[in-house]
N, CA and C atoms as an extended XYZ file, in Angstrom:
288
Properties=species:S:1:pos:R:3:atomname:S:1:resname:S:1:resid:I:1 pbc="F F F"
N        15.299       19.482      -27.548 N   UNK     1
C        14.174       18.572      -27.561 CA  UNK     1
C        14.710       17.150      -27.749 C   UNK     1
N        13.882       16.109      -26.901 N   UNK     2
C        14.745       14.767      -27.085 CA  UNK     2
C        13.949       14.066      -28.193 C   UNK     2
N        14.781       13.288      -28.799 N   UNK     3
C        14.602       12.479      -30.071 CA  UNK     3
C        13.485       11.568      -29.091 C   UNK     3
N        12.580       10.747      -30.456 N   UNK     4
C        11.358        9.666      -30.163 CA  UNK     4
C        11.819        8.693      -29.791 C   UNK     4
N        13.420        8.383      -30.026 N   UNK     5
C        14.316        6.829      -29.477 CA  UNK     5
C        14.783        7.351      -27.948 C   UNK     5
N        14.262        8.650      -27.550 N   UNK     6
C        14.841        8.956      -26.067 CA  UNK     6
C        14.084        8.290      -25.474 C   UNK     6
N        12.641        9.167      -25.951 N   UNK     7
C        11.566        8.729      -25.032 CA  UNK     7
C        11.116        7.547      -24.923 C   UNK     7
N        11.149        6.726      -25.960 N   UNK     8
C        10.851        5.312      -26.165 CA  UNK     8
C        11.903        4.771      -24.882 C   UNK     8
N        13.217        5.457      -25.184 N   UNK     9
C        14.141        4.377      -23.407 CA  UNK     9
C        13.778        4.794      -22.479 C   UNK     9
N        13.364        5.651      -22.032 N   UNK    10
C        12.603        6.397      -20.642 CA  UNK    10
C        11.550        5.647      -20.538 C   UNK    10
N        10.777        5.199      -21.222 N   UNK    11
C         9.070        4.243      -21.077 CA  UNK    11
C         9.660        3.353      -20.768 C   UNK    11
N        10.796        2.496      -21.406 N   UNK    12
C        11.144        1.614      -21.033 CA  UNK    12
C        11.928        1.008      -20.144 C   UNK    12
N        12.627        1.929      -19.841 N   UNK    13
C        13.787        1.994      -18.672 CA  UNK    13
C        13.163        2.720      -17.402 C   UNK    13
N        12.038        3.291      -17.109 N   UNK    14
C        11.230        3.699      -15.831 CA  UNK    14
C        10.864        2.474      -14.868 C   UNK    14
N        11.895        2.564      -14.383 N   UNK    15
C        11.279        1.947      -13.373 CA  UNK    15
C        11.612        2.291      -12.034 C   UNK    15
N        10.099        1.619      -11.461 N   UNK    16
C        10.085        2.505       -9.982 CA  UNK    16
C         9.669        1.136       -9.084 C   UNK    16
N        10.709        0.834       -8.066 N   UNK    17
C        11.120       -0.350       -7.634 CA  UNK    17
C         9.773       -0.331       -6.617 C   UNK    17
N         9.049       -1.544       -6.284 N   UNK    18
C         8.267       -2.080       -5.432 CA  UNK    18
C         8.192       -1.575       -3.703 C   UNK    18
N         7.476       -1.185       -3.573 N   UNK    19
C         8.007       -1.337       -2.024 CA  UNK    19
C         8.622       -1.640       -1.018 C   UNK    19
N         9.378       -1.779       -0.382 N   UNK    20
C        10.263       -2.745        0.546 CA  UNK    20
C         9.232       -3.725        1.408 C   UNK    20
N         9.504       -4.640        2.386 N   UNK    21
C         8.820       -5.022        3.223 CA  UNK    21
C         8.813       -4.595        4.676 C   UNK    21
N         7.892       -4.099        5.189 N   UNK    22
C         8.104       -3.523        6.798 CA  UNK    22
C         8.632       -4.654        7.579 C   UNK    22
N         9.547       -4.106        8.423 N   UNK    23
C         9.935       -4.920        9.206 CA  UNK    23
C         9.162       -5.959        9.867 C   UNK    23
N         9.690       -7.366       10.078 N   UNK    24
C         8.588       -8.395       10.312 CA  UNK    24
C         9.009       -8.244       12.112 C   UNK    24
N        10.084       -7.634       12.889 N   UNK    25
C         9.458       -7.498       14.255 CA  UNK    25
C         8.941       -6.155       14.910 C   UNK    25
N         8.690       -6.122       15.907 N   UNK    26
C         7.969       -4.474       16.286 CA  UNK    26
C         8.508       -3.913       16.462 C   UNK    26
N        10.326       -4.015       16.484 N   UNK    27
C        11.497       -2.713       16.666 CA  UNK    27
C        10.625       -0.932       16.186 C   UNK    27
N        10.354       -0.212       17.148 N   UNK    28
C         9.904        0.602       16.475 CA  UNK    28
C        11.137        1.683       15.225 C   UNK    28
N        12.438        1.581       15.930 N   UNK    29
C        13.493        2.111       15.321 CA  UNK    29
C        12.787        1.837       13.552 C   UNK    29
N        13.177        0.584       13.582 N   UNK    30
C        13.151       -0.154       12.149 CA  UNK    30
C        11.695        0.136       11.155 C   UNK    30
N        10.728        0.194       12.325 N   UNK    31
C         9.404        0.743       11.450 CA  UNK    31
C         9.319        2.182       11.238 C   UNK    31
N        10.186        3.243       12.136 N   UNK    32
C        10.412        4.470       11.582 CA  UNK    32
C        10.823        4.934       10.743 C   UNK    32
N        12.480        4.022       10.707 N   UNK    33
C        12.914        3.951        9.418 CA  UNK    33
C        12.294        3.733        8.204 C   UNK    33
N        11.423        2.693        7.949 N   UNK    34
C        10.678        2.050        7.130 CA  UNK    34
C         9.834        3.503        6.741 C   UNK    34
N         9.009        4.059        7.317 N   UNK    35
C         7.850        5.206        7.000 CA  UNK    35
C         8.772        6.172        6.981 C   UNK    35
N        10.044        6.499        7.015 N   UNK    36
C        10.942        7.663        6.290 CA  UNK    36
C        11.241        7.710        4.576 C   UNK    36
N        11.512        6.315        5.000 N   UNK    37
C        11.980        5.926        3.338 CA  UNK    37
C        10.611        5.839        2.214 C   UNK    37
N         9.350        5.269        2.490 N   UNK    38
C         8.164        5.590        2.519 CA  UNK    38
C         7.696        7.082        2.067 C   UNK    38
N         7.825        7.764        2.977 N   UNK    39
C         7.634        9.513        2.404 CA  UNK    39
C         8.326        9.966        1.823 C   UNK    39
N         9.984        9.120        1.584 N   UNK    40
C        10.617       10.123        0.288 CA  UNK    40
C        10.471        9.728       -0.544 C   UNK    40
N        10.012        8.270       -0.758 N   UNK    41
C         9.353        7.679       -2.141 CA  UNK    41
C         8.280        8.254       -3.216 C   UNK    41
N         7.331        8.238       -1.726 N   UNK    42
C         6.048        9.111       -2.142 CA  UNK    42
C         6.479       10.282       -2.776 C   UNK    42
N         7.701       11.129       -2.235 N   UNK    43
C         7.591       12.354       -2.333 CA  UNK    43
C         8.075       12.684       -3.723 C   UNK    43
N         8.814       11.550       -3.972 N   UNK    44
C         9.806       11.149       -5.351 CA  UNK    44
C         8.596       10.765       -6.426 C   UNK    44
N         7.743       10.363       -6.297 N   UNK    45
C         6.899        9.680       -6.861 CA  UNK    45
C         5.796       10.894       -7.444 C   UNK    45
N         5.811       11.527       -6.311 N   UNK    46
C         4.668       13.270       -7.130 CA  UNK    46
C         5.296       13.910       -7.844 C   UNK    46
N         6.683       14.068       -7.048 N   UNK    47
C         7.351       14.927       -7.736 CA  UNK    47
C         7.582       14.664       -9.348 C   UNK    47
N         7.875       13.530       -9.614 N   UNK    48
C         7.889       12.888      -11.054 CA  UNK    48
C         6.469       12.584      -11.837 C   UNK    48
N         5.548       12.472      -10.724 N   UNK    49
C         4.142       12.925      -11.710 CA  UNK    49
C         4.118       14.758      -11.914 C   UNK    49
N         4.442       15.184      -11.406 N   UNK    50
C         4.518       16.682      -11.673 CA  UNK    50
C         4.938       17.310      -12.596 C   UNK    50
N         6.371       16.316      -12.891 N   UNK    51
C         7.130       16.775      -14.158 CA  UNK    51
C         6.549       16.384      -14.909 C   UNK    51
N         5.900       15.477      -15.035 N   UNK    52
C         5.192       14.303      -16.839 CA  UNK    52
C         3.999       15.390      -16.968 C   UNK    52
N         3.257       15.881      -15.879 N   UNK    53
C         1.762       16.567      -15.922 CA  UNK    53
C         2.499       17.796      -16.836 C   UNK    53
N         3.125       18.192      -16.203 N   UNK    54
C         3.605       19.573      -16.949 CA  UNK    54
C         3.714       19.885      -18.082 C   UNK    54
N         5.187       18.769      -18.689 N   UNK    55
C         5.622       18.545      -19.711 CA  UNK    55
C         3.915       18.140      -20.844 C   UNK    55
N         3.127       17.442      -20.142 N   UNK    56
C         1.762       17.761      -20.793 CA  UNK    56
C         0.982       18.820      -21.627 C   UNK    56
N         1.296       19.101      -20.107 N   UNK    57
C         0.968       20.526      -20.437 CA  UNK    57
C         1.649       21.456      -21.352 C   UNK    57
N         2.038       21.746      -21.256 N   UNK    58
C         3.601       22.173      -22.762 CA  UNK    58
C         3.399       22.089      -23.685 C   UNK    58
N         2.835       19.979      -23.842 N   UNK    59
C         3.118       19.664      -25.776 CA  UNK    59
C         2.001       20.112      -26.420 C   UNK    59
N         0.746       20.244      -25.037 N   UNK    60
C        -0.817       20.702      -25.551 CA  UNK    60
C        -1.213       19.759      -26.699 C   UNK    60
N        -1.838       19.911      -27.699 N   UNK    61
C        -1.900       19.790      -29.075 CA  UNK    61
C        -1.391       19.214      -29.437 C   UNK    61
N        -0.502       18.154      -29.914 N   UNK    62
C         0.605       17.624      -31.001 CA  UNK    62
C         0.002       18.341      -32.562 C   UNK    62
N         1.155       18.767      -33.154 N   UNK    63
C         1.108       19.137      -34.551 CA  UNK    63
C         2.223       18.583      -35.082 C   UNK    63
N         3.183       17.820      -34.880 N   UNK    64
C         3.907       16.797      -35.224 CA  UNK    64
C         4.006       15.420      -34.901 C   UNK    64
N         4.375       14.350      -35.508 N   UNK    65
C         4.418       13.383      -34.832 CA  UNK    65
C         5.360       13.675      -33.666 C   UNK    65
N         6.494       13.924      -33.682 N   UNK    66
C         7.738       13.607      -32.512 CA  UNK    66
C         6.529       14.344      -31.477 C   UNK    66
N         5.904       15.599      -31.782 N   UNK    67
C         4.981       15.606      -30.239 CA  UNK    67
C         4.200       14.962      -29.927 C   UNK    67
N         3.730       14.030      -30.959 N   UNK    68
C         2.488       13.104      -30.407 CA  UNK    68
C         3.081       12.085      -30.093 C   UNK    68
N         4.063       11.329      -30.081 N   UNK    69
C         5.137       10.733      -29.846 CA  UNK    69
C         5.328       10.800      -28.338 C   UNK    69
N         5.885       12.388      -27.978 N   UNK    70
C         5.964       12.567      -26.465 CA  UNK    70
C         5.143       12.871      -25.519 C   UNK    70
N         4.134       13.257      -26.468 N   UNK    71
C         2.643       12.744      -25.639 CA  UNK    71
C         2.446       11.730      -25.085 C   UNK    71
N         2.134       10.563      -25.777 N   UNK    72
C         1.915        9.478      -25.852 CA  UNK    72
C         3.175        9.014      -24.602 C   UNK    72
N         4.272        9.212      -24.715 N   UNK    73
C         5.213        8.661      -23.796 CA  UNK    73
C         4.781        9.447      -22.210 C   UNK    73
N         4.482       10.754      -22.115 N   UNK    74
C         4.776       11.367      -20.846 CA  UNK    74
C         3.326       10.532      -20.255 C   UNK    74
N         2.260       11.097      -21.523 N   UNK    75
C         0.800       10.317      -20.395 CA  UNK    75
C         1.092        8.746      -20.158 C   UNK    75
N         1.842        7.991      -21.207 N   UNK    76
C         1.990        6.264      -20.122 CA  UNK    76
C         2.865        6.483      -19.233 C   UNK    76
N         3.621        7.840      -18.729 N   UNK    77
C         4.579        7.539      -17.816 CA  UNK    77
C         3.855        8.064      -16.479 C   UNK    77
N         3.011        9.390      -17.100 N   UNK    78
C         1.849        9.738      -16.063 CA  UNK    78
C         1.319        8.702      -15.018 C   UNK    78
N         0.086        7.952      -15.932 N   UNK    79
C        -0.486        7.026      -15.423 CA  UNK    79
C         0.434        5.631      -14.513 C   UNK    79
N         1.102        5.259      -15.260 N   UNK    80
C         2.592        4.672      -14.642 CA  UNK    80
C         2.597        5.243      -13.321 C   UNK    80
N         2.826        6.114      -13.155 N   UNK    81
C         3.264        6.680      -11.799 CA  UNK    81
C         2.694        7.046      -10.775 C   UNK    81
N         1.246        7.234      -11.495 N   UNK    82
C        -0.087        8.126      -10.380 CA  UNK    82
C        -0.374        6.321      -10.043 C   UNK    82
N        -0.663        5.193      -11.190 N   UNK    83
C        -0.768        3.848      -10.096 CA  UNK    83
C        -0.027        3.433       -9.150 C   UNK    83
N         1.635        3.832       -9.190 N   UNK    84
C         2.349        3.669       -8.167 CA  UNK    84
C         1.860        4.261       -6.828 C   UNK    84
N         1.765        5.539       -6.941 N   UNK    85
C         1.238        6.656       -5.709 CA  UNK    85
C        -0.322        6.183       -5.352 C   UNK    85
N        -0.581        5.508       -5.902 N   UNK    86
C        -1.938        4.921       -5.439 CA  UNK    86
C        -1.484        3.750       -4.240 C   UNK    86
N        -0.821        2.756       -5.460 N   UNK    87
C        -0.382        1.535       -4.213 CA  UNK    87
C         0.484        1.991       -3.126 C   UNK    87
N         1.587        2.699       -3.100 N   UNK    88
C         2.172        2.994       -2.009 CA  UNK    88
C         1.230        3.750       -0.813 C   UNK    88
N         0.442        4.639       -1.253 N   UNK    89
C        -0.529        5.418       -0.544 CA  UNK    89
C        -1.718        4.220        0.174 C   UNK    89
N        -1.844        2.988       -0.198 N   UNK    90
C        -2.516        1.858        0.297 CA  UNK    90
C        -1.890        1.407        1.036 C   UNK    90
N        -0.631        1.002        0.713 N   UNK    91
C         0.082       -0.146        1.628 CA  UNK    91
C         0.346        0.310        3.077 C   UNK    91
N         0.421        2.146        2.786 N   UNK    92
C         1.275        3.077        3.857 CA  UNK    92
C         0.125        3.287        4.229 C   UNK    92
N        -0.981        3.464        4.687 N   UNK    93
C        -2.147        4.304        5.365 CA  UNK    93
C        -2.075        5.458        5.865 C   UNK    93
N        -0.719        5.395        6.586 N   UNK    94
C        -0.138        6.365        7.514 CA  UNK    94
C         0.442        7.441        6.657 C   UNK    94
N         0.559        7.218        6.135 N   UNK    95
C         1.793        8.027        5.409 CA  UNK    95
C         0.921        9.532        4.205 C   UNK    95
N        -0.526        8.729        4.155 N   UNK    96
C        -1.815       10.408        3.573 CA  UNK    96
C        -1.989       11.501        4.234 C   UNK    96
């Protein structure tokens, strides 16, 4: 089980880099590329809400602090991440 100074660097050290910018000419090569990298983001992005939902699921209840502790850390990392998969899922249209 990880110590409350783990999880505290994981909240803080999560980060999940911005989008790139689509290519500014119509090369389609370059915009394919672009919506590849796009779906493994996304795909990176559930997949890591999947793990936080889980791990949720797990602590259930807190009956200690250190679990309410990692509560508290997995659901801000939750939400953290389901807003990411929101904006990327906007910017990409294509990509739902």
């Amino acid at each position: 089980m990880l110590s409350l100074a783990a999880f505290v660097f994981i909240a803080e050290n999560y980060h999940i880099f911005a989008a790139s910018e689509m290519a500014a000419n119509n090369d389609p090569m370059a915009n394919s590329e672009e919506s590849r990298r796009q779906r493994v983001r996304l795909a990176r992005l559930e997949a890591d809400m999947a793990y936080f939902q889980a791990r949720l699921e797990l602590i259930g209840e807190p009956d200690t602090n250190n679990l309410a502790a990692q509560r508290k850390v997995f659901n801000l990392l939750y939400k953290t991440v389901a807003s990411k998969i929101l904006k990327v899922k906007r910017r990409y249209a294509d990509l739902n």
